[in-house]
C-alpha angles and dihedrals in degrees: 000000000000088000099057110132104139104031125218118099091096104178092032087065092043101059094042084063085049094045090051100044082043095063094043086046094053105035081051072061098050100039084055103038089031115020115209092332098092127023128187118222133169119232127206113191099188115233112341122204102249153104092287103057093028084120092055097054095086081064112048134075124266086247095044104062113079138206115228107239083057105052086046093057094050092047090060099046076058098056087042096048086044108047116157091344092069089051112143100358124100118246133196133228085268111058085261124137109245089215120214 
């Protein structure tokens, strides 16, 4: 939402503020049922190589078009450099904040 400098993709735009309220929420959740022992964190892996963004794919770049053994592997290396500091926020392939 933070990006929005055009306008238009309305519900894109929607349910990445839910997806962002979602993961604070829950992680609230979390920090009070569980402590630092579990995080929630949202993951965005950029445009995947499948069935879902197959229309996409005429208009992305070459790099940026991912298969998906390799973005899951990334994500995790997130989730693994963040840790608890990266506790209720939403993170990219790269390391980035998805802000909200």
């Amino acid at each position: 939402v933070s990006d929005n400098r055009l306008g238009g993709w309305y519900s894109y735009r929607a349910s990445k503020a839910a997806v962002n309220q979602v993961v604070r929420t829950f992680d609230n959740y979390l920090r009070d049922s569980a402590g630092p022992r579990a995080v929630a964190v949202g993951l965005h892996p950029g445009t995947v190589r499948t069935g879902l963004s197959r229309g996409f794919w005429g208009s992305v770049r070459p790099e940026s078009l991912f298969e998906a053994e390799w973005v899951a592997e990334r994500l995790v290396e997130v989730v693994r450099q963040r840790g608890a500091e990266g506790r209720g926020r939403c993170w990219d392939w790269g390391g980035r904040e998805v802000l909200p």
